[in-house]
N, C-alpha and C positions, 0 to 999 in steps of 0.2 A: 857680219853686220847685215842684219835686213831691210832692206829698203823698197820706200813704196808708200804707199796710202797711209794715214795713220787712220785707225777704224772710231766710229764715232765714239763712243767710251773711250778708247785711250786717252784722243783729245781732250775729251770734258778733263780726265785725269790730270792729263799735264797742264790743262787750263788751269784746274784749281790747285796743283803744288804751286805755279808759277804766282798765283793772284795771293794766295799764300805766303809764300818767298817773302812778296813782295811788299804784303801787309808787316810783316815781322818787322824789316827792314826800315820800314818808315816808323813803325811805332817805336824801335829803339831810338831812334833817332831823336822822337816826341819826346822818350822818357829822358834821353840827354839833355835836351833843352827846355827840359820843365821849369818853372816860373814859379811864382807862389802860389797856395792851393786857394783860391776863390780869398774870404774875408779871413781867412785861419789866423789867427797869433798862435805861438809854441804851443801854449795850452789848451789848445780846441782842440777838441776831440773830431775828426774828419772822418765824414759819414756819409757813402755812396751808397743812392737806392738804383733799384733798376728801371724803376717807376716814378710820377710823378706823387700816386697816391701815397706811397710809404715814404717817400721824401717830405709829403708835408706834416703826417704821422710822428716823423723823428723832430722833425723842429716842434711841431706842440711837445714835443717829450722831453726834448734834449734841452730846448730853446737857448740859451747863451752857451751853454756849454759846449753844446755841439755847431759846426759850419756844414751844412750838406749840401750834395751836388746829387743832382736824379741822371743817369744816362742816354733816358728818354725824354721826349715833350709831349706822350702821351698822344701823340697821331699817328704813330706807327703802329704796325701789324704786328703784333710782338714775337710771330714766329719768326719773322723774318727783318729783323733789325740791320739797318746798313751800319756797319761796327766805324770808329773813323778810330785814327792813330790816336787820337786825344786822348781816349778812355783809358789808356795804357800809364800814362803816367798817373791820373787818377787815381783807378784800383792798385799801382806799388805804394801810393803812399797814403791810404787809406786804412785806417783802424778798427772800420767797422764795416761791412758791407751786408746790405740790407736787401734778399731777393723775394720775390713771391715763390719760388720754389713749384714743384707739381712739374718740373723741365718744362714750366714756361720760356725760359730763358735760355733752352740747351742749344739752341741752333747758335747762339751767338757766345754765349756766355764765355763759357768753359773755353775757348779759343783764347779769347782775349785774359784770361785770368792765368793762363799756360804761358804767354808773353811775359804779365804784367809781374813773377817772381814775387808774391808777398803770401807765404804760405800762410801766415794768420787768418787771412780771410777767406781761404779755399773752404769747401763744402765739410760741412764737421769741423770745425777747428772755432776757436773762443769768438774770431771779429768775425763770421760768417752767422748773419740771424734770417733764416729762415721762417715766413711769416705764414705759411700754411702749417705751423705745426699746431693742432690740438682744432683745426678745420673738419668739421665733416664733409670729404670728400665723394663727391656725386660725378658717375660715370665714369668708376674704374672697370676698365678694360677685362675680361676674365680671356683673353688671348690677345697677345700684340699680333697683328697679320697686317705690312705692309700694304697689300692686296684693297685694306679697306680705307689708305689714305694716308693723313697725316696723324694717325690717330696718339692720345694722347695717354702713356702708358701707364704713368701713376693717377689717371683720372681726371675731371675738367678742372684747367686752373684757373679759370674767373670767378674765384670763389669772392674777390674783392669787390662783386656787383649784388651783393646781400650784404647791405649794411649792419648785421647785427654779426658778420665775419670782420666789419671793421675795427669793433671792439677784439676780437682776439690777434685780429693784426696789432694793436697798439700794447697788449701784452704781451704781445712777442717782443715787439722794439723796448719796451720798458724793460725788462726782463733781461734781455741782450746786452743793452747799455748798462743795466746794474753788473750784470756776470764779467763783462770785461773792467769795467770803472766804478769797483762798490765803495770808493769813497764819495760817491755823488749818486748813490741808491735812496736817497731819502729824501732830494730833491726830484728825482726820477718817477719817482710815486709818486708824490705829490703834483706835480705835473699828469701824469699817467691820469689820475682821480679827477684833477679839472678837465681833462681832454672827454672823459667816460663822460663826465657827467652833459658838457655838450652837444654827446656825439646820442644818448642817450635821448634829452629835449628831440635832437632833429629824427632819432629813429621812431619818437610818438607822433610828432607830427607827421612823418609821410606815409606812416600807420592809417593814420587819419585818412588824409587824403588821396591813397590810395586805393580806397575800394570800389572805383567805378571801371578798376584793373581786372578785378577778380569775373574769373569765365571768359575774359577775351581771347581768343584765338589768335596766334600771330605765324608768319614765318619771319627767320633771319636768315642773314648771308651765313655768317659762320655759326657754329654751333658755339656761343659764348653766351647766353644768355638763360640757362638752364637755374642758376642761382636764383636770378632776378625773379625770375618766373614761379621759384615754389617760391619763394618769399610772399609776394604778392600776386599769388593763386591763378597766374597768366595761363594759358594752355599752347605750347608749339606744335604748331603739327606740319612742318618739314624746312627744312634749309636749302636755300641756293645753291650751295655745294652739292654735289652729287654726294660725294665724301669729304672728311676734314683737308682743306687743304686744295681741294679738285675741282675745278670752275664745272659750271654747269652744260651738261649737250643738251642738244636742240631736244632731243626725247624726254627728258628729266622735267623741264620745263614745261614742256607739254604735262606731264602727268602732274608734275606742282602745282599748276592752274587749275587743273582738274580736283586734284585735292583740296586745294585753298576754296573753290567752289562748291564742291560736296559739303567740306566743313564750316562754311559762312566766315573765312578768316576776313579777319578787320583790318590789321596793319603789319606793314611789312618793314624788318628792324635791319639797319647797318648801320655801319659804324665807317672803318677806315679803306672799305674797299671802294670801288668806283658805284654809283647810282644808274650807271646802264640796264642791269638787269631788274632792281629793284622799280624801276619807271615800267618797263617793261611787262614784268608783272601786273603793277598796278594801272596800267592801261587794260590789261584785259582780264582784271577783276572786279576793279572798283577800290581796292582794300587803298586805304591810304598807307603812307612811305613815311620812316621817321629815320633822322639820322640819331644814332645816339652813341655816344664814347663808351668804351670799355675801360681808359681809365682818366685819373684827373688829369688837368693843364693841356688838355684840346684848344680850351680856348681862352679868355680871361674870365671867364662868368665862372670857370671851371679851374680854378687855379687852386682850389683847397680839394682834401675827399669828401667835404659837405658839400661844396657847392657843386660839384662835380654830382652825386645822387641829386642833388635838390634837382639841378637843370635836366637829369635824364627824365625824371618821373615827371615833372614840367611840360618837359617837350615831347613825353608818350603820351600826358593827358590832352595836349592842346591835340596832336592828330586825332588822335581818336573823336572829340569833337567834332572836328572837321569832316570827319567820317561820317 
């Protein structure tokens, strides 16, 4: 037997078997003592999203039929979600599980889904709906190289910040819910058609009102905002991060200021990380600072995926004003 120091890797190691261990243990325990699933009667169809935006998505779609629960509230960092034992009974008795896909979800997901024993809604399988499928996806990787972050290997998943991806997210969920429950595929569409056609009205509108967007220059924290920006013809020209995932050094910063100054950037975009460095910035640019969500139920103004776009595009044109 060796004894002595344990070197700093081992620890991290047995830190996380142990926090691990430990998670397991209590979630069994959640799932013995499970209760009744939210408002469910026998015949609800129960619908976990990972998101608040595709939770509101499934109730326009599913509405009576279905009871949904989101596992987020939409202020979280989505790479890095704090998992809690709850979610585990959840996803066993869940029907249909609703994710954004793109391994936005890989840090947390897949762990908890390896607990929760309901192979139907595992990846591939009938109650599992993946809402990036038929996405054109921007910023896949042509090499995964640790080296350059937290980089994201099937390509950028906030695909859900171009509203006109909102419409092929809700044909994903119509779709899903018809494939597992096709006796209720003709109220599914029908639902599906009222939701397009609202969702349609609000994509002319901020068509509209979006064009005092088009050629602004911005920086963001994280690299999530690449959708938005060809949508409505924003120009980035560099991120907080040094890399995905990697806070910024003192040199990075320096040269960010320098570049946001060369390029004449206007505003500077986050979301759920802290306002330290965005202030920061904007003190010795000028560029004004906007906070904006990446997905719905941040806040209550933002409790749908309309009003969740309305308020972002809202609260990018007031800074910009202000600027």
């Amino acid at each position: 037997m060796v004894s002595g120091p344990v070197e700093g890797s081992s620890r991290e190691n047995i830190a996380m078997k142990v926090k691990r261990r430990n998670f397991i243990v209590l979630a069994m325990l959640a799932l013995l003592g499970a209760g009744s699933y939210g408002n469910a009667t026998a015949q609800s169809i129960r619908v976990i999203a990972t998101v608040p935006d595709l939770a509101d998505i499934a109730k326009q779609i599913g509405k009576e039929l279905v009871v949904v629960e989101s596992l987020t509230k939409g202020v979280e960092f989505m790479h890095s979600v704090p998992v809690k034992p709850s979610f585990v009974p959840k996803l066993n008795r869940a029907n249909i599980l609703i994710e954004m896909g793109l391994a936005l979800e890989h840090s947390w997901l897949p762990a908890l889904l390896e607990v929760a024993n309901n192979p139907r809604i595992l990846e591939g399988q009938p109650g599992n709906i993946d809402c990036s499928n038929g996405v054109t996806v921007l910023e896949v990787p042509t090499k995964i190289d640790r080296a350059e972050g937290d980089v994201h290997p099937k390509g950028n998943p906030h695909y859900n910040l171009d509203p006109l991806n909102g419409k092929i997210i809700a044909r994903n969920i119509a779709d899903g819910l018809s494939r597992n429950f096709p006796q209720h595929k003709a109220t599914f569409e029908k639902n599906l058609a009222a939701y397009l056609g609202e969702l349609d009205k609000a994509i002319a509108r901020w068509q509209g009102s979006a064009g005092p967007l088009k050629g602004v220059k911005f920086v963001s924290y994280h690299g999530d905002w690449t959708y938005f920006a060809n949508r409505y013809g924003l120009q980035q020209v560099g991120t907080i991060e040094v890399k995905p995932g990697i806070e910024p050094t003192p040199n990075h910063l320096v040269s960010l200021v320098q570049r946001m100054q060369q390029e004449k950037a206007q505003v500077i975009i986050y979301g759920p990380q802290s306002d330290r460095y965005p202030r920061q910035l904007a003190g010795q640019t000028g560029a004004s600072i906007v906070r904006l969500q990446t997905n719905a139920g941040a806040t209550a103004e933002t409790d749908s995926y309309i009003k969740f776009i309305d308020s972002n595009l809202r609260s990018l044109l007031s800074a910009l004003k202000k600027g």
